[in-house]
N, C-alpha and C positions, 0 to 999 in steps of 0.2 A: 576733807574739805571739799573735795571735789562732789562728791556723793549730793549730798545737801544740794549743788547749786543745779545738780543735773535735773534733783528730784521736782525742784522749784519751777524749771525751763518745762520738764515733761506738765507738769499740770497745769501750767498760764497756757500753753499749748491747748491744751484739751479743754480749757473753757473758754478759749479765742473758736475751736471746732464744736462744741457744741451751743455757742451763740446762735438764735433764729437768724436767718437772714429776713432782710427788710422783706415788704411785701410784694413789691414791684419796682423795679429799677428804674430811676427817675429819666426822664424823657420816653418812655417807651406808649408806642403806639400801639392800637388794634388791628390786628388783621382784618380787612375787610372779608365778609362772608358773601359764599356764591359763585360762581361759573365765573371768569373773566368775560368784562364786555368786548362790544367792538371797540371802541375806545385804547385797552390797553393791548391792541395786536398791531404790531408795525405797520402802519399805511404800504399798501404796494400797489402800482400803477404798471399798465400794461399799455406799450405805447407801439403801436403797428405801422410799421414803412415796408415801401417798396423791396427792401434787403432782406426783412426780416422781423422781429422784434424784439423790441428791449423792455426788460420789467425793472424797475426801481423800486427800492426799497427803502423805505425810508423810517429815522424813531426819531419822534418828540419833532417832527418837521424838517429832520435834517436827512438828507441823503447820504447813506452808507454801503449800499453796495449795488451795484447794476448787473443785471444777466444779459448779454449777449445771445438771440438768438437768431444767427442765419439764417437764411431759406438754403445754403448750401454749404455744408461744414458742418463741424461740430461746436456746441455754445460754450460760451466761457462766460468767468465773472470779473467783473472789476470791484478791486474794494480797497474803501477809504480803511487801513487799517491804524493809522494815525489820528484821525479827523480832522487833517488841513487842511482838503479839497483834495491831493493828490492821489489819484486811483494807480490800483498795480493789478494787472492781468493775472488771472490763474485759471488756468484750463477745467482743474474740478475746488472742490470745499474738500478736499480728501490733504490732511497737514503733512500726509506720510508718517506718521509715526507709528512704528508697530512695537508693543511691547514685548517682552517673551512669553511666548504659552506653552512651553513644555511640560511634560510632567516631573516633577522632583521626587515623590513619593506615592502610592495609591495604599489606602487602608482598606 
């Protein structure tokens, strides 16, 4: 009894896998072709004071992260990593995170 319903499940199977799939997935866009413009590179501004300067960087108009540069010290960044307005200091863009790179075997 068993036999029969297995034989029945393996072949609705295989003709559910060998159906075409449709042509193209409904809502899907085209890639636009070509170089990226000015237009789709973050706007960044460079603004110079007496201390120092500071470059802003900004996507779609909103400001996300500021560099700090001194005339004495070393720069840091500020960045909106939430996007509320609230900046947090960070000395570099380095996250710390180091994977392992040992070797485990060599062929």
């Amino acid at each position: 009894m068993r036999y029969p319903v297995v034989l029945l499940t393996l072949m609705l199977s295989g003709l559910a896998v060998a159906a075409a799939p449709p042509e193209h997935p409904p809502g899907l866009k085209p890639v636009p072709d070509g170089a990226p413009g000015p237009g789709d590179a973050p706007a960044v501004t460079i603004k110079p004071s007496s201390q120092g300067r500071v470059v802003e960087y900004r996507a779609n108009g909103k400001l996300y992260m500021l560099k700090v540069i001194p005339r004495v010290g070393k720069p840091y960044f500020l960045i909106d990593q939430k996007g509320d307005g609230q900046f947090a200091r960070q000395d570099s863009l380095d996250s710390g995170m180091r994977p392992p790179m040992w070797v485990v075997k060599e062929f």
